[in-house]
N, C-alpha and C positions, 0 to 999 in steps of 0.2 A: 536430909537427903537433897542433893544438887540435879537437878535438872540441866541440862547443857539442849539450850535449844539454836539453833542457827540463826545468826544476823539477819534480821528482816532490814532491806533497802528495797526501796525501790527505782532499780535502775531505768533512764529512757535511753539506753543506748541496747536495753533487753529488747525492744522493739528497732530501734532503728537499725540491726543487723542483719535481722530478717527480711524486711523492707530490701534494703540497699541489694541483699545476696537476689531477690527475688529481682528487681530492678535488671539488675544485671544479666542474668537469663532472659529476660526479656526483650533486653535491647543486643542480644547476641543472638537469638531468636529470628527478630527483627530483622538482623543483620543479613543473616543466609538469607531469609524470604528474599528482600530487597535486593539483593546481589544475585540470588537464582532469578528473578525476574531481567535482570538487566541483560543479564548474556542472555536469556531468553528472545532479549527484544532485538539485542544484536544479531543473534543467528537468525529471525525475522526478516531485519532488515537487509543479510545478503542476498537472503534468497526473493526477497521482491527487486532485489537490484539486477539479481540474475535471471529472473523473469523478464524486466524490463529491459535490459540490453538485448533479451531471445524478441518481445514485442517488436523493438528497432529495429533491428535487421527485417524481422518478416514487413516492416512498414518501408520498409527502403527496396526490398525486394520486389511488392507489388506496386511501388510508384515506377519503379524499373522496367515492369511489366505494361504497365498503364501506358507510359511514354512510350516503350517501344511500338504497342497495337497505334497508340494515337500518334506514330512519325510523322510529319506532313508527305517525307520520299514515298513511305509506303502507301498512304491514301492516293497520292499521284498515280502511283503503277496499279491501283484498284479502278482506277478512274479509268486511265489509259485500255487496260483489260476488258473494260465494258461491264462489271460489275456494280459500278456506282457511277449515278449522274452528276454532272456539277451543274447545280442549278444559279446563274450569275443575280436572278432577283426572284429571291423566294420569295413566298407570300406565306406569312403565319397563323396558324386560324387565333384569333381571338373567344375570346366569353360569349360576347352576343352573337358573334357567326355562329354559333353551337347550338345556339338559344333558339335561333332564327331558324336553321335547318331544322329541327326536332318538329 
């Protein structure tokens, strides 16, 4: 009677193809993560550029504003109105005048 039993080998390439396939989903895995974060960080970064350009303007607007209440012409015609005095030698109170009154 013949037995016919199968070639026993033992191959290391039986292992190394699992590996490698494995590997490879891994590092394509990897890949989308890495890439969905990037445009992530790019649409981030338009919109704090586009927050930052809306900042600038409101920061140009109120120095706009600033300058115009503080015009020297317009303090002059406040003056002139009798609204505001112009004092030519003011006196500042200091710490110890404070100290002293109390």
């Amino acid at each position: 009677m013949t037995i016919i039993q199968n070639k026993k080998t033992e191959y290391k390439a039986d292992f190394l193809i699992p590996a490698l396939i494995f590997a490879l989903i891994l590092t394509a895995g990897g890949g989308v993560f890495f890439y969905n974060r990037v445009v992530n960080l790019s649409h981030d970064l338009d919109n704090y550029k586009t927050t930052l350009r809306e900042i600038e303007v409101k920061n140009a607007e109120l120095k706009n504003n600033f300058f115009e209440i503080t015009n020297p012409q317009k303090l002059q015609s406040l003056i002139e109105n009798g609204s505001l005095i112009l004092d030519k030698n003011p006196e500042y109170i200091k710490k110890q005048q404070l100290v002293q009154n109390n």
